[in-house]
C-alpha positions in Angstrom: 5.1 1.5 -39.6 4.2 0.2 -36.3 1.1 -1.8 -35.4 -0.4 0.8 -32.4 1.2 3.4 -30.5 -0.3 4.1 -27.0 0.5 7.6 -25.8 1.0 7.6 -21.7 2.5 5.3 -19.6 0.7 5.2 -16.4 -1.5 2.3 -15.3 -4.4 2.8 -18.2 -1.7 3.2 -21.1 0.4 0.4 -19.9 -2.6 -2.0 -19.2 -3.4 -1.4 -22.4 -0.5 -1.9 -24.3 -0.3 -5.4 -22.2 -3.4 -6.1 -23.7 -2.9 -5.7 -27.1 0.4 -8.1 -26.7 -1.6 -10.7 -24.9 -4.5 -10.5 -27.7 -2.1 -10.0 -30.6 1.5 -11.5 -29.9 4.3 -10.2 -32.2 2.4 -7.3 -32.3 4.7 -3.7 -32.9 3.4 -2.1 -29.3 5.2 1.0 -28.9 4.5 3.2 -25.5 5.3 6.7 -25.1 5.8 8.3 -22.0 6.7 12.3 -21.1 8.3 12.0 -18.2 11.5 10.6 -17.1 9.6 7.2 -15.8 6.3 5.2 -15.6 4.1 6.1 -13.3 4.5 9.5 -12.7 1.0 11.5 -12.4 -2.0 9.8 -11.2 -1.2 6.3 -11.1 1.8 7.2 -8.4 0.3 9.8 -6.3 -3.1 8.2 -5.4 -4.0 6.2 -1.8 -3.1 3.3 -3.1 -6.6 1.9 -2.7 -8.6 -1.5 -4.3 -12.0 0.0 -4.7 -15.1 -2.1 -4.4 -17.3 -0.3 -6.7 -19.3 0.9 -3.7 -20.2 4.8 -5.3 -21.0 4.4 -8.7 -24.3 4.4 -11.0 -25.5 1.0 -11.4 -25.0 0.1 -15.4 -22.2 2.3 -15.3 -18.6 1.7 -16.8 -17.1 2.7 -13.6 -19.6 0.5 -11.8 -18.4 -2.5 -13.8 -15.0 -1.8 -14.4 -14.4 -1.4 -10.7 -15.7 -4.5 -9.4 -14.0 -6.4 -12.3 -10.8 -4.4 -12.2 -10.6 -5.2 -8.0 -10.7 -9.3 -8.4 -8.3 -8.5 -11.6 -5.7 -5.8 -9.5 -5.6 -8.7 -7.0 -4.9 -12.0 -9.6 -2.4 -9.7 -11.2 -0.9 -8.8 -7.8 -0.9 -12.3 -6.5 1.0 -13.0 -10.1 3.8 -10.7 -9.9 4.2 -11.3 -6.2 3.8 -7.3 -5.4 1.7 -6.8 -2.2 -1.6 -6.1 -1.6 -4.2 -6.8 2.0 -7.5 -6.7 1.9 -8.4 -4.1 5.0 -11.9 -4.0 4.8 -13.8 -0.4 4.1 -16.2 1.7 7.2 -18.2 4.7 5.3 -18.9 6.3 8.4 -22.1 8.8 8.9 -21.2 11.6 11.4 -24.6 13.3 10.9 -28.7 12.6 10.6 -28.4 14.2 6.4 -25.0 11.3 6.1 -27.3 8.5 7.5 -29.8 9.7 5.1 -27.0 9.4 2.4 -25.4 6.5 3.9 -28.8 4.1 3.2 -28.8 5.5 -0.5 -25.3 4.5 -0.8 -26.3 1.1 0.5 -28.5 0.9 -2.0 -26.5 1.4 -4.4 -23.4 -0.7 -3.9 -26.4 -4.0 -3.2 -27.5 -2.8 -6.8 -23.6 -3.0 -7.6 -23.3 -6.9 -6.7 -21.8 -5.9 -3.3 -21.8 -7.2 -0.1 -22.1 -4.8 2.3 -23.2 -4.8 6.3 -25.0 -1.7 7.7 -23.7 -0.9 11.4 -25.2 1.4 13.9 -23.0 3.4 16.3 -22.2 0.7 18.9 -21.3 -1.9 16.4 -18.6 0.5 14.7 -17.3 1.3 17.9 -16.6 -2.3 18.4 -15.1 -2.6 15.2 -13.2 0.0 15.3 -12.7 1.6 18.6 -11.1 5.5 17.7 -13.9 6.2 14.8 -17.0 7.7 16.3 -20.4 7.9 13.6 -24.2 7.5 14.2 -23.7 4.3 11.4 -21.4 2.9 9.3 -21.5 0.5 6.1 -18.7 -2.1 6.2 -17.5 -2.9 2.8 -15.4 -5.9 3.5 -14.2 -6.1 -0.6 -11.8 -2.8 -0.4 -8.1 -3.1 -0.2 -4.7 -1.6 -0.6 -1.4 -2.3 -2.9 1.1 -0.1 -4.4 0.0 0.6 -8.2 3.7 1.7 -9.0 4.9 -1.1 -8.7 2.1 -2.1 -10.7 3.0 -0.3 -13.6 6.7 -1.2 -13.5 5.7 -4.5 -13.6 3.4 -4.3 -16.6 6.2 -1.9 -18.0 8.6 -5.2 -17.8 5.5 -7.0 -19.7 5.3 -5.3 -22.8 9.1 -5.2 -23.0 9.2 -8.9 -22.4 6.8 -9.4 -25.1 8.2 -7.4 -27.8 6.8 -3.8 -27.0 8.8 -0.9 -26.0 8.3 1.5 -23.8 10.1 4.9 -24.1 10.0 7.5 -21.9 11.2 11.5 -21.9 9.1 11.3 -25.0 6.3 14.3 -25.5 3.8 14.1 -28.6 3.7 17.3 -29.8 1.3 16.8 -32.8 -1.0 14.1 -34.3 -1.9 13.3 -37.4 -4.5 11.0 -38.9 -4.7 10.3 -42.2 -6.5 6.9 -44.2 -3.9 4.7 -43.8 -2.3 5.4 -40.8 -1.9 8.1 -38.1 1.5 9.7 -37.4 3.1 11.0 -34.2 5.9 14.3 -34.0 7.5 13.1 -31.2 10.0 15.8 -29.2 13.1 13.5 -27.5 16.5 15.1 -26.1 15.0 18.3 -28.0 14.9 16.4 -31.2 11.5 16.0 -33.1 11.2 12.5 -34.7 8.0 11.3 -36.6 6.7 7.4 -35.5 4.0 5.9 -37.4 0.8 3.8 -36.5 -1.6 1.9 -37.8 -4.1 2.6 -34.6 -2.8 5.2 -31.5 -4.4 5.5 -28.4 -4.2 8.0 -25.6 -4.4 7.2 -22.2 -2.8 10.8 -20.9 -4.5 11.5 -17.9 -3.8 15.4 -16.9 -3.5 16.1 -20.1 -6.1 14.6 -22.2 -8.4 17.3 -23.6 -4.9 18.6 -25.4 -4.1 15.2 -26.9 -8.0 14.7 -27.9 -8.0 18.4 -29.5 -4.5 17.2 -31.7 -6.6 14.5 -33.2 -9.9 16.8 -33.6 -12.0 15.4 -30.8 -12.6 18.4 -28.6 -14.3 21.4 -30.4 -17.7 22.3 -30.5 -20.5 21.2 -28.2 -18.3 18.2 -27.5 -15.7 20.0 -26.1 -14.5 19.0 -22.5 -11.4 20.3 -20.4 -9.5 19.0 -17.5 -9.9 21.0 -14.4 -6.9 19.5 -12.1 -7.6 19.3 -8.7 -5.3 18.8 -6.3 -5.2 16.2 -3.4 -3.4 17.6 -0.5 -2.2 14.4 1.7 -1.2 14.2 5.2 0.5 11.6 7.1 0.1 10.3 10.7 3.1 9.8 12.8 4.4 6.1 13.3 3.3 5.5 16.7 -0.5 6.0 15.8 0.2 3.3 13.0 -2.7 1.5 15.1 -5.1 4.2 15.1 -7.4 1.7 12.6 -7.3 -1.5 11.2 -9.5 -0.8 7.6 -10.1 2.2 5.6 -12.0 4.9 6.8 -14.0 7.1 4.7 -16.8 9.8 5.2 -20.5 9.9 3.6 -19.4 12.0 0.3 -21.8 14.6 -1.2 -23.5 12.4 -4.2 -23.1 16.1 -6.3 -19.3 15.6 -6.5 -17.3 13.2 -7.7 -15.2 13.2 -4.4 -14.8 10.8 -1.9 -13.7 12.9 0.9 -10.9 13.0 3.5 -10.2 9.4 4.3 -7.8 7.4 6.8 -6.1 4.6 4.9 -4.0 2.0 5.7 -1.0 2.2 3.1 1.1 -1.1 2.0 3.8 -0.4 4.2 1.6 -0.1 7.5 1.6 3.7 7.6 -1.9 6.0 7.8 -2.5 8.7 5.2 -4.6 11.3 6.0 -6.7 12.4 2.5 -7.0 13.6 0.1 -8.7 16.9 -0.1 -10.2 18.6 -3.4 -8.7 22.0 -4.1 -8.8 23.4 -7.4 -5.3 23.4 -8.8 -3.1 26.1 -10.5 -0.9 23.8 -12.2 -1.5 20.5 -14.2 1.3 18.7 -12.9 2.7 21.1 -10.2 2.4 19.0 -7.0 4.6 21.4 -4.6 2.0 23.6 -2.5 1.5 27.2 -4.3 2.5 25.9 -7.6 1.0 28.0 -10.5 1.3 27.4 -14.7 -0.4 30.2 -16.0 -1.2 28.4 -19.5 -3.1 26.0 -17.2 -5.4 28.3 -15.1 -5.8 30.3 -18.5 -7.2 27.2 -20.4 -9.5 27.2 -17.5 -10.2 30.5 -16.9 -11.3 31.0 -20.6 -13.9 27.6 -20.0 -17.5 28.0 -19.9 -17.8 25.1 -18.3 -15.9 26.0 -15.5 -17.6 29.1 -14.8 -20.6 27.6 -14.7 -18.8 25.1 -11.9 -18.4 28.0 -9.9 -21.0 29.1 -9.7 -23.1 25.8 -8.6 -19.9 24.9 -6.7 -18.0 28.3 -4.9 -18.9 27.5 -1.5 -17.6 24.2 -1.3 -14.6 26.0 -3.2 -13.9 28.3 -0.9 -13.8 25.8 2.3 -11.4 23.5 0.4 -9.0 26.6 0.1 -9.2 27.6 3.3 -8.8 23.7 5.0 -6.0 23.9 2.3 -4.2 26.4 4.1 -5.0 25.6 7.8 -4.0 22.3 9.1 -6.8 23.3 12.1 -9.2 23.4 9.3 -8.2 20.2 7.5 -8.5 18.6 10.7 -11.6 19.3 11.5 -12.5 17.2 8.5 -11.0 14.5 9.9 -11.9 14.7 13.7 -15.5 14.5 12.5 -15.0 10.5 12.9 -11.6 10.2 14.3 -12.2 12.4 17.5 -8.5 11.6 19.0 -6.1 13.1 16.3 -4.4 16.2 16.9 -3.0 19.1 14.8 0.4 17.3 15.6 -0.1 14.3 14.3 -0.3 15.5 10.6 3.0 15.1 9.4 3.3 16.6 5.6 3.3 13.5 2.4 3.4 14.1 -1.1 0.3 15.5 -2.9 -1.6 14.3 -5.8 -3.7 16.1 -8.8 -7.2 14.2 -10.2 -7.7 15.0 -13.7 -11.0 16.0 -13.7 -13.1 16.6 -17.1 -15.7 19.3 -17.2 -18.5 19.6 -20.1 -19.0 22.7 -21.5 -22.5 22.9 -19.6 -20.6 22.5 -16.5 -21.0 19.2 -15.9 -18.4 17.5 -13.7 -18.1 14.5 -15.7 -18.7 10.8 -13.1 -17.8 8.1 -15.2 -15.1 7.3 -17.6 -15.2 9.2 -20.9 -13.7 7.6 -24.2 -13.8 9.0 -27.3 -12.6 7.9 -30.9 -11.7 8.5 -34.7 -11.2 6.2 -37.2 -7.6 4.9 -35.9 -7.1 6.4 -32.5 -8.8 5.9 -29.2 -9.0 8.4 -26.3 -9.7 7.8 -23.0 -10.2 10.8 -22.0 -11.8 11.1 -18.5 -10.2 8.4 -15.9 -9.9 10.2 -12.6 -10.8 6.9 -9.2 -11.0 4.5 -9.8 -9.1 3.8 -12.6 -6.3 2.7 -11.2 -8.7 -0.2 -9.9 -10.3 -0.5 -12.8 -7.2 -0.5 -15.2 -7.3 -4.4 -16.8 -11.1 -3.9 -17.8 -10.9 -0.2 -19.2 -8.0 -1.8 -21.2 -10.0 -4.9 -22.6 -12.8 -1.7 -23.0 -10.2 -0.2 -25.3 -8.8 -2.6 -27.3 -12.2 -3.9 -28.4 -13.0 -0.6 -29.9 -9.6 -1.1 -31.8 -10.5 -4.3 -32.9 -12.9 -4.3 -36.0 -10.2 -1.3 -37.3 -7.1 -3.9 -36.1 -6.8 -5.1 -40.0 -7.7 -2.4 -41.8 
C-alpha cells in the first residue's frame, strides 16, 4: 500500500505531491496523470502570468494564496533557473462606470498588502504610449514565466525524491474504505487497482466527477464544472513593442473574469486574451469542438440555468466576439486604439474550469473539499497556477492529523 496517491498532474497535483516529499521524505508519493504528459489542461494553456493578488476578497484563500504563491513562483523560478520578468501590471479604465470600479479595485488590492499607484490619463500615456484610458492602476508586483516548465520541473522533483509520476493513467473509480482508499486505474486498456493510505485530487476540468467517485458531490452540496473556453490571439512579431507590461481592462466584479488582456509572454511575444465563452467540450480546445456527455451534464444543472438567466446577455456577446475577429477586437481597441483586424494572428486556446453551485453561484475562490482519507480540491480556476506552492501546503495540512492513522 502506498503512503498517498495524488490524482492529476498539472501544477496543483504536482506541487503537492512535492510537498508531501519535502514534509515526509521516503514517503510512497505516487502521481497519476490522464494524459500523455504533465501539464496538459490548465496549467499549459493559460497566459503565463504571476498574479499579484490585485482582485480578490480580502481574507480570502485566493487573496492569500496569491500574494504568497507570487514571491514563492519566483524563489522556485530563480531555483530551477526557468525564466520569469517582472513586467509590471496597468488596469486600465476606458469609461466613467470603470473609473468607478477602478477606485474599488484600489481599494481592494491596498486591503490585499499591495502596492499599487493610481494614474490619470496623461500619466498612462507616458507610461505606456499605445494604451489610451481615463486612469489606470499600476500594479508593479505582476509578472510572467512559463508554468510548464514549471511542472516539468517539479515532475523531475518527486521523481528525484522517490515519487513517481505516471501518466496515460485515468481513475475510473474510487473507493474509500477504514483503512485505506483504493484507486481502479485504466492503463494501455488494462484496469489495475493501486492502494492509498490518503488520495487527493487535484483534477482541474474534471473535478465534480472525481469528487462524486468518492461521494462528495450530491445533494445541496453539489457543484459542477461549467468549462469555459479562452479563445487567444496573438500579435504579429513586429508589434512585439506595442507595450512593455501587462495590460488589462476594469473587469465586471459579478464575474470571475478578468477580461481581454495584452500580455507580454516569456519569449517576448504579445497575446491577445483570453475571452469567456461557454464551452461545448471539457477538454476540446480546437474551435467548434462539442462532447455531448459534457454539455449534457450541464444542460441537466440547475445551477446553470439559473447562470443563464442572471448571465445570457453577457453570453451571447462572448459568442458572437467568439466568432468575429471585428468583434473580439473591439474589446481590445477599447485601450489599445492602434491594433488592427490583421494583427490577430490565431494561438492556441485554453478552457477555465469553472464550478457552479447548485443556486447558481459562480464559485470565486478556491473550493476544497474532504472525506476521511482523500482531499479534493475542487475549484482552482486563476490564479492557481500562481498560487500553486501555498494551495499545496493548504492541502497537505488537511492530510496531516489523518497522515498516521
Amino acid at each position: 500500500m502506498r503512503d498517498v496517491i495524488v490524482v492529476g498532474g498539472g501544477i496543483v497535483g504536482l506541487a503537492t505531491a512535492s510537498e508531501i516529499l519535502r514534509r515526509r521524505p521516503g514517503a510512497d508519493v505516487l502521481v497519476v496523470e490522464k494524459e500523455s504528459e504533465v501539464a496538459q489542461h490548465q496549467s499549459g494553456h493559460n497566459s503565463g502570468v504571476i498574479h499579484a493578488g490585485v482582485y480578490y476578497a480580502p481574507g480570502s484563500l485566493k487573496a492569500r494564496f496569491c500574494r504568497e504563491g507570487a514571491a514563492r513562483t519566483r524563489e522556485y523560478c530563480t531555483e530551477k533557473r526557468i525564466p520569469f520578468s517582472d513586467t509590471g501590471k496597468l488596469v486600465v479604465a476606458t469609461s466613467t462606470v470603470e473609473v468607478e470600479r477602478l477606485s474599488d479595485l484600489t481599494d481592494r488590492a491596498r486591503a490585499n498588502g499591495l502596492t499599487v499607484t493610481p494614474l490619470d490619463g496623461g500619466a498612462l500615456r507616458e507610461r505606456e504610449p499605445r494604451v489610451a484610458g481615463l486612469a489606470a492602476l499600476h500594479v508593479p508586483s505582476t509578472g510572467i514565466t512559463d508554468y510548464s516548465a514549471v511542472c516539468r520541473a517539479l515532475a523531475s522533483d518527486i521523481s528525484a525524491a522517490g515519487g513517481a509520476v505516471r501518466t496515460s493513467t485515468v481513475v475510473t473509480a474510487i473507493d474509500e474504505a477504514s483503512a485505506a482508499v483504493t484507486l481502479t486505474l485504466r492503463e494501455n486498456g488494462w484496469e489495475t487497482l493501486e492502494s492509498a493510505r490518503q488520495v487527493i485530487v487535484c483534477a482541474g476540468l474534471q473535478a465534480d466527477r472525481l469528487a462524486r467517485m468518492s461521494g462528495l458531490n450530491h445533494g445541496r452540496d453539489t457543484f459542477q464544472i461549467v468549462p469555459f473556453r479562452g479563445e487567444y490571439y496573438r500579435l504579429p512579431a513586429r508589434r512585439n513593442d506595442l507595450i512593455s507590461s501587462l495590460i488589462y481592462p476594469v473587469p465586471d466584479p459579478d464575474l470571475p473574469f478578468l477580461g481581454v488582456h495584452l500580455t507580454r509572454m516569456i519569449d517576448g511575444s504579445i497575446t491577445v486574451g483570453p475571452n469567456a465563452v461557454l464551452g461545448f467540450s471539457r477538454e476540446g480546445y480546437r474551435k467548434g469542438a462539442v462532447h455531448p456527455r459534457d454539455v449534457a451534464t450541464y444542460a441537466t444543472f440547475a445551477g446553470m440555468w439559473h447562470v443563464a438567466r442572471t448571465h445570457w446577455r453577457t453570453g451571447l456577446a462572448e459568442q458572437r466576439d467568439s466568432w468575429s475577429r471585428r468583434g473580439y477586437l473591439e474589446l481590445v481597441r477599447r485601450y489599445c486604439p492602434d491594433l488592427t483586424v490583421d494583427d490577430l494572428l490565431p494561438a492556441p486556446a485554453g478552457i477555465r474550469a469553472q464550478a457552479v453551485l447548485r443556486d447558481g453561484t459562480l464559485v470565486h475562490d478556491f473550493l476544497v473539499r474532504r472525506t476521511g482519507r482523500t482531499v479534493h480540491v475542487c475549484n482552482a480556476p486563476s490564479p492557481a497556477a500562481t498560487s500553486a506552492f501555498p494551495i499545496a501546503q493548504h492541502v497537505v495540512d488537511l492530510l496531516e492529523p489523518r497522515a498516521q492513522s
